[in-house]
C-alpha positions, 0 to 999 in steps of 0.5 A: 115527504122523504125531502121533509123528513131529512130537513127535520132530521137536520133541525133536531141535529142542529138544535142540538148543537152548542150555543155561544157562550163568551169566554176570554182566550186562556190556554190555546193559541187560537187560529181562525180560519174562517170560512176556508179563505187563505190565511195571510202570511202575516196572520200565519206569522202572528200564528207561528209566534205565538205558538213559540211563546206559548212553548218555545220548543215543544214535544207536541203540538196538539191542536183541536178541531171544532164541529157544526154549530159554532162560532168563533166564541163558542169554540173559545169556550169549548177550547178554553175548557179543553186545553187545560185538561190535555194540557195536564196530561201531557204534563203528566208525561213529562212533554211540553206541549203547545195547544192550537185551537182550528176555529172557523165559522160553522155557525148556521140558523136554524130552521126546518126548511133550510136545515138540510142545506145549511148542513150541506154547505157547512160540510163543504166549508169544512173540506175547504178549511180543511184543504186550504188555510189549515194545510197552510198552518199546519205546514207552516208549524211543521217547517218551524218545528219539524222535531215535534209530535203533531196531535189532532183532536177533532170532533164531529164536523171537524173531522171532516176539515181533519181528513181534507188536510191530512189527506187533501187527495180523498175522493168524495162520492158526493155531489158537493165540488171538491175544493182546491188544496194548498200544496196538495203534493206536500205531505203534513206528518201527525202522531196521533189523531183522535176523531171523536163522534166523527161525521165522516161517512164511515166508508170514506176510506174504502170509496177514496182508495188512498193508500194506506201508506206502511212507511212513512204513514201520515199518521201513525196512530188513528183513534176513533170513538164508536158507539157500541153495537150490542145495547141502546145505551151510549149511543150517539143520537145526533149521528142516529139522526144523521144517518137519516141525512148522509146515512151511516157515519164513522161514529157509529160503525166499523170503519169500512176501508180496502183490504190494503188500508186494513192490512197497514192499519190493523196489521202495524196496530195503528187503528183504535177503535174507542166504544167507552162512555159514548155520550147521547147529546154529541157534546164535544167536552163530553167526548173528551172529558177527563176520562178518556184524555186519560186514556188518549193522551198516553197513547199520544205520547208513547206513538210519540215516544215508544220508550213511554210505555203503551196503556195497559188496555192496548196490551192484549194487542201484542198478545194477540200478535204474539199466538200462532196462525189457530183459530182456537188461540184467538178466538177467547179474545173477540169476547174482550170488553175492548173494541180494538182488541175484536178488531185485531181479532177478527182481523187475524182470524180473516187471514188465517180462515178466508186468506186475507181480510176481503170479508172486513173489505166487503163489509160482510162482517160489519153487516153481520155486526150490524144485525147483531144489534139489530135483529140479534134472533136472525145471527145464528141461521143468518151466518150459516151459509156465510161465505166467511168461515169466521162467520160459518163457524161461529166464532163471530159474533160469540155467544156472549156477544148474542146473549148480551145483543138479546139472542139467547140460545133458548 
């Protein structure tokens, strides 16, 4: 029953998916890695040269990532509609840019019976394109253009193929076989990445126990969506139904990481945590409509360029580094309307109360975050006893937050 269930899981979460629409190659250098194979050096070559005559010497190299469900068609006309909106914000900002679309076959056929196993070796095909032929393109742009900022946009599934090649040593707690990487040793660089409904496990960070390195990071800014804790509007209902399949994704949760990880990301504010106009259906230009590029794309060119000036909704951040180690001068900013800003909060608030952030670590705060939006009456006596003071004391969740969650103090 449980095996029929998943498999029922999977086919809505598949049926889901975009269909193939044909459309003409217009504003994107397309790379097609197929289904991981190696790419030859003479379609790399073909990658490489066109790349330079889309921008002979870019600021950034943006490149986009597909998810499930799509052929090489389909991610054209998904690609064709993006790169020209990214390409005008970058524009905006004075920066020339050259926008690569990662295409590979995640085209599968539905069916009830077969959807969970097709779904399956669709996650292993997208770690070995991940680990193979786009390390070899992304090494390969880099050696040509080691001046440039490299941007990911990733979506869905494609945030899998992102995280196997920006970090090929990940340790996966599943039963799938890793695939080999292509000069694994060998370091890809990026500016920005933007994981958009990611299908990552949201604690793939803390089980693999990478390093989060504090000089010379890999990449420099994270963005990653989220679907909002308090209210049941913008939730993503694919990645509801895929938690039925893998459990909890990184789209949905709190990224869970070690105490090390937090500590690089949160404390050098390289970690954005995004719950705005989440869309229900999962669609990739959804995620990445013109409202949030508008956001993303500035923050890409400041990481880029620190003379251009950082968004405005990121300026509660170097606030909040600014107060000092009291409890009473944080608290007022975990009611703000920005995720991120609650992040660094909460954050902060570990190291001053609980002596370091082993109570994001142990997930002790996102289980409480959880119950907010599940069982929001059981918060206030739930927390009591908590071994975390941000939590026994009552600072998180806030009352606003309970209150809006449906737990009023009545």
């Amino acid at each position: 029953m449980k095996s029929l269930v998943k498999n029922l899981a999977c086919y809505f979460l598949l049926s889901a998916l975009p269909l193939c629409a044909s459309a003409q190659q217009t504003g994107f250098v397309p790379a097609w890695l197929n289904d991981g194979s190696p790419v030859s050096d003479a379609d790399l070559d073909a990658i490489v040269k066109n790349v330079g005559a889309q921008q002979a010497n870019p600021d950034h190299i943006v490149f986009l990532v597909h998810g499930l469900g799509n052929s090489r068609e389909a991610s054209t006309s998904q690609f064709n509609a993006l790169a020209p909106l990214l390409a005008k914000q970058y524009q905006q900002a004075n920066k020339k840019v050259a926008i690569v679309g990662l295409q590979w076959n995640s085209d599968v056929p539905l069916g009830v019976f077969t959807a969970e196993a097709n779904y399956l070796d669709m996650l292993a095909r997208a770690r070995k394109v991940g680990h193979w032929p786009a390390r070899q393109l992304l090494l390969k742009l880099q050696q040509q253009y080691p001046k440039a900022n490299f941007d990911i946009y990733a979506h869905s599934l494609g945030c899998e193929v992102t995280a196997a090649t920006i970090v090929p040593e990940i340790t996966y707690t599943d039963d799938i076989p890793k695939s080999e990487a292509f000069q694994p040793a060998q370091d890809i660089h990026s500016s920005m990445i933007t994981m958009a409904g990611s299908d990552l496990d949201f604690d793939v960070w803390a089980k693999s126990h990478v390093t989060a390195r504090a000089n010379g990071p890999r990449v420099k800014e994270l963005w990653m969506t989220m679907s909002p804790y308090i209210g049941e509007k913008e939730q993503d209902e694919t990645l509801k139904l895929r938690a039925m399949v893998r459990g909890v994704a990184a789209g949905s949760a709190f990224p869970a990481m070690t105490e090390q990880q937090y500590d690089a990301f949160l404390g050098q504010q390289r970690l954005v945590i995004d719950n705005q106009n989440i869309p229900a259906d999962h669609a990739f230009l959804k995620y990445y409509d013109e409202t949030r590029l508008a956001r993303v794309v500035p923050m890409a060119v400041h990481v880029g360029d620190p003379k251009f000036p950082k968004p405005k909704e990121f300026a509660e951040l170097d606030q909040i580094k600014a107060l000092p180690d009291q409890a009473s001068a944080l608290i007022p900013f975990l009611d703000s309307p920005n995720l991120t800003t609650v992040m660094y909060t909460l954050w902060r608030l570990e190291k001053i109360d609980c002596g370091g952030s082993k109570h994001l670590a142990d997930g002790t705060i996102e289980e409480m975050a959880r119950r907010m939006k599940n069982k929001p009456a059981t918060v206030r006596s739930g927390r009591k006893d908590s071994p975390c003071k941000t939590l026994s004391s009552g600072y998180f969740p806030t009352e606003n937050q309970l209150i809006r969650a449906g737990a009023p103090n009545w």
